[in-house]
C-alpha positions as CSV (number, residue, x, y, z in Angstrom):
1,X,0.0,0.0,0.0
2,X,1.2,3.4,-0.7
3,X,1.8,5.3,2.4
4,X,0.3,9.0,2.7
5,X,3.1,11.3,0.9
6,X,1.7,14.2,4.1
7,X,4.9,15.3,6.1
8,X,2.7,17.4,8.5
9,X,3.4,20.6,7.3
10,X,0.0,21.5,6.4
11,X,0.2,25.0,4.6
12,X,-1.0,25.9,0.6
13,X,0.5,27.7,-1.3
14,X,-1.8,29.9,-3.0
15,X,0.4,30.9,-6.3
16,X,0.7,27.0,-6.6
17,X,-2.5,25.5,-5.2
18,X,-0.2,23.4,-3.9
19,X,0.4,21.9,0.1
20,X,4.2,23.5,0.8
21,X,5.1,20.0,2.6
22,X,3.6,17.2,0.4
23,X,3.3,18.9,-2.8
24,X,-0.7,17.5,-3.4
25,X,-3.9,19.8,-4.3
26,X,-6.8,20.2,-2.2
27,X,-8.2,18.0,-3.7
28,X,-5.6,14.9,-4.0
29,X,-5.2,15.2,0.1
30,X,-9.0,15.0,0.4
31,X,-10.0,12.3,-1.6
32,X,-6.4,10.3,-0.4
33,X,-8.2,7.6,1.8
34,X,-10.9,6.7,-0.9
35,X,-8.3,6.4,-4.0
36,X,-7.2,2.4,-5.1
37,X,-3.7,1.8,-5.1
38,X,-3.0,2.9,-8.7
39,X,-4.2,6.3,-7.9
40,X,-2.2,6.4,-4.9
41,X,0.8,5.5,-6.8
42,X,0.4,7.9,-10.0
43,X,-0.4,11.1,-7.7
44,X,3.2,10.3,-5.9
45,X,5.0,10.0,-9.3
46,X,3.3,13.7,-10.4
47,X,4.7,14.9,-6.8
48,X,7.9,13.7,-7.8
49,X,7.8,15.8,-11.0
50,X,6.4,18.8,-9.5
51,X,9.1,18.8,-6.7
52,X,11.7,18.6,-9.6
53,X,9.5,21.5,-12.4
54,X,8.4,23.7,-8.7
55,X,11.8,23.4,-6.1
56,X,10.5,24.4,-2.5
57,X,7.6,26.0,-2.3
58,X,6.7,29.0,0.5
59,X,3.8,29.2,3.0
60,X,1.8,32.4,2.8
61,X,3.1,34.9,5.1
62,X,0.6,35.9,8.2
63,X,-0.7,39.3,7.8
């Protein structure tokens, strides 16, 4: 089973849509727990891509 790519560091990026720490949209982190295992496994190989297209991504400063 593919384990949850989450490294609690829960914060979007807005520019990006993207969660700073696991690179996964809204919507991949809420649907996570009801996806098969081929779903599981393409959405970390796009994470690995967009870690290697993106680099680090920011948090949104606090205003």
């Amino acid at each position: 089973m593919t384990a949850s790519p989450c490294v609690n560091v829960c914060h979007m990026n807005p520019r990006h849509g993207l969660c700073v720490g696991c690179y996964r949209t809204l919507d991949e982190i809420a649907r996570w727990s009801a996806l098969d295992e081929p779903e599981r496994a393409q959405i970390v190989a796009t994470l690995r891509e967009r870690r290697a297209q993106l680099g680090p991504l920011r948090a949104p400063r606090p205003r």
